[in-house]
N, C-alpha and C positions, 0 to 999 in steps of 0.2 A: 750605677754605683761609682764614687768617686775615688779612686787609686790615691790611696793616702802613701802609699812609701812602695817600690818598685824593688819585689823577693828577688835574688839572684837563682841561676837556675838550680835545682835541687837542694836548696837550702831549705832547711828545716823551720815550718814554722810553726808556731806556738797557738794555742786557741784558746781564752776563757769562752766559760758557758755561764749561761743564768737566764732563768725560770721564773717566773712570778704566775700569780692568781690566771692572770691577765694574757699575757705575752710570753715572749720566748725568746731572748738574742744570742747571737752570738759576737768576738770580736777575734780577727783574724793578723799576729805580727810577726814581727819580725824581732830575734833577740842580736844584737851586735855590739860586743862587748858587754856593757854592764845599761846599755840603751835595749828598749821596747818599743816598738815603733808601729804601730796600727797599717794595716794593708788594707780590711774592711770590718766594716760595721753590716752585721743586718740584726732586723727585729722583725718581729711575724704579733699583729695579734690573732687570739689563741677564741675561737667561734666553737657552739655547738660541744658535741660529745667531748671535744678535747678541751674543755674549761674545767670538765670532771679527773680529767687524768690525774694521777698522785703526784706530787713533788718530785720526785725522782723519775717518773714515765715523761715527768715533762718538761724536764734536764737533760733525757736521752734524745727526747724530739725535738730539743734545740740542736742538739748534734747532727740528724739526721738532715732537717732541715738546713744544715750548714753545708754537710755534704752534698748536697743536693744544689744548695743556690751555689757551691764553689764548689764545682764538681774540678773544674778546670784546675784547681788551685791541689785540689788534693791526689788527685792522678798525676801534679810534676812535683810534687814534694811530700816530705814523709812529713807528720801533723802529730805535735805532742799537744796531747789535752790535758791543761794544766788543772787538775779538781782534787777538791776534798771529798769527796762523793764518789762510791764504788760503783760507778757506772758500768765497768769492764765484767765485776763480779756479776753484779744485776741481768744481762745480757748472757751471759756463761753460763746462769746456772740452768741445769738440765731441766727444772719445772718452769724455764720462762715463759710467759704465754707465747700464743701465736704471733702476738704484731711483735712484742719484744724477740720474737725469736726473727723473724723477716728482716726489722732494723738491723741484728747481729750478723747477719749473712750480708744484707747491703753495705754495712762499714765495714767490716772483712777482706772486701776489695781492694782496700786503702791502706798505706802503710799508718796507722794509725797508734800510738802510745799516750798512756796516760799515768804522767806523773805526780805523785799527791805534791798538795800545795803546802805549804808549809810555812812561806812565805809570798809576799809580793814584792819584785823588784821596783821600786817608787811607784806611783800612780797610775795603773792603765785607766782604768775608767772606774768609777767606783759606783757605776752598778753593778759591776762584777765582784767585789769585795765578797757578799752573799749569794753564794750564787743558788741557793734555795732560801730567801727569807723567810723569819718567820709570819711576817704580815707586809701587806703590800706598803708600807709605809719604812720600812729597814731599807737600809745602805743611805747611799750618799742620793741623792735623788729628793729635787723636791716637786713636789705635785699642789695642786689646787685643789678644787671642788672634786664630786665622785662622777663625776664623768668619767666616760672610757678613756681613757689619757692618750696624750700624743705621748712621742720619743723623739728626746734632741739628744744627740749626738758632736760634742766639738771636738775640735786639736789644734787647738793654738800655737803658733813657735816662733820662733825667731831665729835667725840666721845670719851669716855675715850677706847673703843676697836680699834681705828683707825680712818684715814681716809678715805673717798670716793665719786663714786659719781657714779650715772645711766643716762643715754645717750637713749634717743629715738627719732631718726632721721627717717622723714616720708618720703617719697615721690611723688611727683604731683598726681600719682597715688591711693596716702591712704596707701602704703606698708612701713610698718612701722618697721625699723632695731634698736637692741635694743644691750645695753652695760652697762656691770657693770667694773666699777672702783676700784682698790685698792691701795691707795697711801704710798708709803715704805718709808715716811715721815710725821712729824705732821703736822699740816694744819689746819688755825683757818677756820672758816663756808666761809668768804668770798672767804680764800685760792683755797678752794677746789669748790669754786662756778667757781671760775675764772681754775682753771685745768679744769673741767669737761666742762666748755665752749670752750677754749684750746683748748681739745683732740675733741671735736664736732666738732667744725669748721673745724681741722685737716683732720679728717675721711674725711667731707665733700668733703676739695681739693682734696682728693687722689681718689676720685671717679669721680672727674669731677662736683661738683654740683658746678654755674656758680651765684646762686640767693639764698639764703637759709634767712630765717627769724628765729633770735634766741631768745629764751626766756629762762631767768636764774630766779633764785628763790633767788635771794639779790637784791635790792632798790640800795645798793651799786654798786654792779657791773656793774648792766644795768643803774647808772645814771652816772657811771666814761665812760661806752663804749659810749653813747650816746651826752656825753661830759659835760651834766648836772651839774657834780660833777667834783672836781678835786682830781687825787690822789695825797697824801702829803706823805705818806710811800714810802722807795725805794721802797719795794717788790710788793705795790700793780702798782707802776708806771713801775715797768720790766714788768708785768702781763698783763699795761693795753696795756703797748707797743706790745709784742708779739699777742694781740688779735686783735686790731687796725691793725696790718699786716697781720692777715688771713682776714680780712672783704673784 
């Protein structure tokens, strides 16, 4: 997995969840100041008896499956899970079943809080927006044919040392291919939102993936793809063009 931003020691850091038919992700940041900042992405897809789990058993098993692939991450820092969804109660209550009761004693280990969402502080990734949708075609994400879909993953930025962007493209399987960016041009945040979705999609056709659901870290870019928004910049309108042609 690729270390997108480096937590200081015991600093608190922040989690969205989200659940689909399908799969299961999580994303793990960092909040400083009035910035969010991504440490990791993972996604799992979701085989066999746990395709059947309810919405909510399987918004806790994104959780669980978090603790579990960043065990490392939740044993040095205390973990707010930021949801609209009573995960905490679901887990608590005295008739939970047995696995719901197992998962409650496994995160129990962790300094773990979960504070309702109420808002989003700008963009983290807007598959997170829903983080139980109602059909696998909600939130910001656009997919293709009904094939088992991949998971692109971007974060574009810009900086006074350059620009770039990190790429972590999953597949149906949970096998998750990852890529760092370096752009030999300047590039404002949206720029390089839209390169780093660009080269994702990119990678994608040259491998054959037929279905892919992408998730960008701009409000902008996922609501010009989506059509939401209109672009009025040439450059963001060449951008929006070339990405529109790989979808």
């Amino acid at each position: 997995l690729p270390l997108l931003a480096a937590p200081k020691p015991q600093e608190e850091l922040i989690m969205y969840l989200s659940a689909t038919h399908g799969a299961i992700s999580a994303v793990l940041l960092t909040e400083r100041g009035t910035a969010q900042t991504p440490v990791y992405f993972i996604s799992r897809a979701l085989q066999g008896p746990k395709l059947n789990y309810s919405p909510m058993k399987k918004l806790v098993l994104s959780l669980v499956f978090a603790a579990k692939r960043l065990r490392r991450y939740f044993q040095a820092h205390p973990i707010a899970v930021i949801t609209d969804q009573p995960i905490k109660q679901v887990m608590s209550r005295p008739d939970a079943a047995g696995r719901l009761q197992k998962w409650s004693i496994m995160l129990g280990e962790h300094n773990i809080t979960y504070i309702p969402r109420t808002s989003i502080k700008g963009q983290i990734l807007t598959d997170f927006l829903n983080e139980i949708p109602n059909n696998a075609s909600q939130g910001a994400s656009v997919a293709g044919t009904q094939e088992e879909p991949w998971t692109l993953f971007t974060d574009g930025s810009s900086c006074v040392d350059g620009s770039g962007a990190g790429l972590i493209l999953t597949n149906p399987d949970g096998v998750e291919f990852t890529y760092a960016l370096r752009f030999q041009f300047a590039a404002s945040n949206n720029e390089a939102e839209y390169e780093a979705l660009i080269a994702g999609l990119r990678i994608a056709t040259q491998v054959g993936v037929k279905n892919i659901q992408a998730n960008v870290d701009s409000k902008l870019v996922a609501n010009q793809v989506l059509g939401t928004y209109v672009a009025k910049e040439d450059n963001m309108i060449k951008y929006l063009e070339i990405a529109k042609g790989l979808v």
